[in-house]
N, C-alpha and C positions, 0 to 999 in steps of 0.2 A: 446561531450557527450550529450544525450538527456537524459529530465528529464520528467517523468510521475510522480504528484501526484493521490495517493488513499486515496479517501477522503470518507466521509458515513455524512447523514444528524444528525444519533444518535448512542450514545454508543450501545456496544456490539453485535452487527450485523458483527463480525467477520472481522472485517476489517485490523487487521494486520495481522493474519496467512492468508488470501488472497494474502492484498502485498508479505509477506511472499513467497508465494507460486509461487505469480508469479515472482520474482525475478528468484526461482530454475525454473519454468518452462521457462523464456528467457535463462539463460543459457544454458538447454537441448538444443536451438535453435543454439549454436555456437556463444554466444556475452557474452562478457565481465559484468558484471553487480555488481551494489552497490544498499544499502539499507539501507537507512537514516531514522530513526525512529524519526520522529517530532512532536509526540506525547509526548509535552514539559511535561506535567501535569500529564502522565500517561503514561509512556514507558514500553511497553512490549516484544519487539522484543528483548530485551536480555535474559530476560525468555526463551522464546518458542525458544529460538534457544541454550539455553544452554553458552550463553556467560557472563564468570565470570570477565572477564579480563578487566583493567582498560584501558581507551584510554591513549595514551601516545604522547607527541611533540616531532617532530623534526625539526630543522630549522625554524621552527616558525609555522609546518603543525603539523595538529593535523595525525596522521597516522591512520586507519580505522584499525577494526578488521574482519580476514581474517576469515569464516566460510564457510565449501566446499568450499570453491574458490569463494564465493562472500564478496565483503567487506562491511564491516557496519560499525556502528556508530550512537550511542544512549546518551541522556541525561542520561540515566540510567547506561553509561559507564564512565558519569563523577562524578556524586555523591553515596551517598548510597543509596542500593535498598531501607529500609528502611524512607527511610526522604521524608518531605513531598515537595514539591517544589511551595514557595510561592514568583513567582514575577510575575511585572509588565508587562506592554507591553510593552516597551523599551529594560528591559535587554531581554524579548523573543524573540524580534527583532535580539539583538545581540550577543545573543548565536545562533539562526541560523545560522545569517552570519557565525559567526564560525566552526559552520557547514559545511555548503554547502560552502561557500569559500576561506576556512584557512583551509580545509582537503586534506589529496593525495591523491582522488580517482582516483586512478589507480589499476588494478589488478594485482594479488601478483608478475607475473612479470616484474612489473613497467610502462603498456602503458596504456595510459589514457582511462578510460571505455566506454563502448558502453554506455550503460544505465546509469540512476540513478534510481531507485524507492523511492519512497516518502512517507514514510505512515503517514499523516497528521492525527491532534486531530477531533473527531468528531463535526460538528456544521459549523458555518460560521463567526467565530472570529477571534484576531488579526493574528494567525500562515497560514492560509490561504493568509491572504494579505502581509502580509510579503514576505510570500513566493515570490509573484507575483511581489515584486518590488527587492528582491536580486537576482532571476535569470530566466533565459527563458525558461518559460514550453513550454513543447513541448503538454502539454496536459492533463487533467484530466478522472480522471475514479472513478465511484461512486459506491459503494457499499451497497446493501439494502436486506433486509429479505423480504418476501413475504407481511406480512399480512401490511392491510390499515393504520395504524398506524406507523409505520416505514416507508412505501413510503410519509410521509404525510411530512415526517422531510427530506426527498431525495429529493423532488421536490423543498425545500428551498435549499439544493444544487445544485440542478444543476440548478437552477436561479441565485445563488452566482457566476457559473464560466462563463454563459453565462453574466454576469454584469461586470465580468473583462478582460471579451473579450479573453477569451481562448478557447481551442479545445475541446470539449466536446466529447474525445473518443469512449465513450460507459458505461454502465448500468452492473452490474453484481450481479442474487439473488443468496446471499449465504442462506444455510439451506433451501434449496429450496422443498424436500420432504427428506425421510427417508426408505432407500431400508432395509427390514425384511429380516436377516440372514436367518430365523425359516422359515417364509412361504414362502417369495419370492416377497409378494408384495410390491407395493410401496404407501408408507403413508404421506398424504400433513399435515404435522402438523402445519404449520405456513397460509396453505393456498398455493395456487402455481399459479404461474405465474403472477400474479399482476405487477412486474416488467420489464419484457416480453412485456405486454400489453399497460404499461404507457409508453417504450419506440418504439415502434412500432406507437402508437396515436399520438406522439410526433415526430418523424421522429428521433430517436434519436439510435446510436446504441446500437446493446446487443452483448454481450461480451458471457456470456453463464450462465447457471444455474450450482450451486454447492452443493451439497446433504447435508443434516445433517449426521454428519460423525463422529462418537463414536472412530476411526483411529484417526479423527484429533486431536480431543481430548486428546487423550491417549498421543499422542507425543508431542504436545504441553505440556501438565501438566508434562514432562518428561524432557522437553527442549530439546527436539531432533525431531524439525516438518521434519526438511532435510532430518530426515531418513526414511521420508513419500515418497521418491524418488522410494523405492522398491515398493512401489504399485502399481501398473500397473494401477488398475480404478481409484483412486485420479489422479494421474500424467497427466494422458490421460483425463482428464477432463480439468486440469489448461495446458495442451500442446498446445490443441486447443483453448483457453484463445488466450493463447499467441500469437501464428498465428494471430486470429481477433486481439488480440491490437496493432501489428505489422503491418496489413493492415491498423486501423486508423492514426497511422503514419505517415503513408509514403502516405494519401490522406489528411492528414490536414497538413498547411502550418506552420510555425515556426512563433510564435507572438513574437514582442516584450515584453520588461520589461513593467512592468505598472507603472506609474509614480504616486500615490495617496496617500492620508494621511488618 
């Protein structure tokens, strides 16, 4: 199973309906996939996907909840949405673990997954390195809004993965402009392409631009982003996502664990 973390230098730059997104858009590819929501602090991918249902053990695995045919698995599917979640670095160390390796990620017909997606907490703290010493990315991919200010908290990311000696996939601006129902044109509200640009000056890849999208919106605040699947323009934006993050792949090499404190 390969695992991609999606990570973003600052909140709210959209970073889980992205993972989100690409999860549904590698499946359209023909691969099995899971979707691990490790945004310890602040879990959202049960929301936006509409998932009410508590995780449940068996055999001492924790068993993932099946959504479209991808499996997931949220901190927010072990406690209440409501509560606040106040721990250390240690137990967040070992509620991962529990995570990522006391789970049966396998898809619903029980063979062990192509993928994993990761949508890790924004920033470059403990859930990040954790990450890096309980199992083998195969790779990271950052997520950032256009304007100066957001890239400023991205490029501390992506010097966090380049310091842990991992694959530095590729760049992706979400809310990148804003296509007018009304008129037709397109409107750069954030600013456009700054993320395009820092990864090109950097030799770093881009993954693609993703619009500000009133759709995504709507189904997320609905808990139904999957049913974003019938949109032909969304889809076909995170399809060919997928493609490029499936070509960095399979040109970057498998790192080991990282062994650090």
């Amino acid at each position: 199973m390969k695992t991609i973390a999606i990570g973003s230098g600052k909140g709210g730059v959209g970073k889980s309906s992205v993972s989100a997104l690409i999860a549904l858009a590698l499946k359209r590819q023909g691969l099995s996939v899971g979707l691990l929501d490790a945004d310890i602090f602040g879990p959202s991918i049960p929301h936006i996907l509409g998932v009410v249902d508590n995780a449940v053990s068996e055999n001492d695995l924790i068993q993932p909840i099946y959504v479209n045919g991808i499996a997931t698995l949220s901190v927010g599917n072990m406690c209440p949405t409501d509560a606040a979640i106040i721990w250390r670095g240690p137990l967040v160390h070992s509620v991962l673990d529990q995570m990522l390796n006391h789970t049966n990620w396998v898809d619903p017909s029980g063979k062990k997954l192509d993928y994993l997606i990761i949508d890790l907490p924004p920033g470059t703290g403990d859930v990040p390195i954790s990450l890096n010493q309980l199992t083998t990315l195969n790779g990271q991919v950052i997520v950032c809004t256009p304007q100066k200010t957001a890239l400023i908290d991205a490029v501390r990311a992506v010097d966090m993965v380049k310091k842990i000696e991992k694959p530095m996939l590729g760049l992706i601006e979400n809310m990148s402009y804003f296509l007018c129902d009304g008129c037709g044109k397109k409107h750069d509200i954030f600013g456009s392409g700054g993320v395009k640009q820092y990864a090109q000056a950097n030799g770093l890849p881009f993954l693609g631009e993703v619009p500000f999208s009133p759709e995504i919106r709507k189904y997320e605040d609905s808990g139904s982003l999957f049913d974003l699947e019938s949109n032909s323009d969304i889809m076909g934006i995170f399809d060919q996502i997928a493609v490029n993050l499936l070509e960095q792949v399979k040109a970057n090499p498998v790192m080991p664990k990282l062994n650090m404190m």
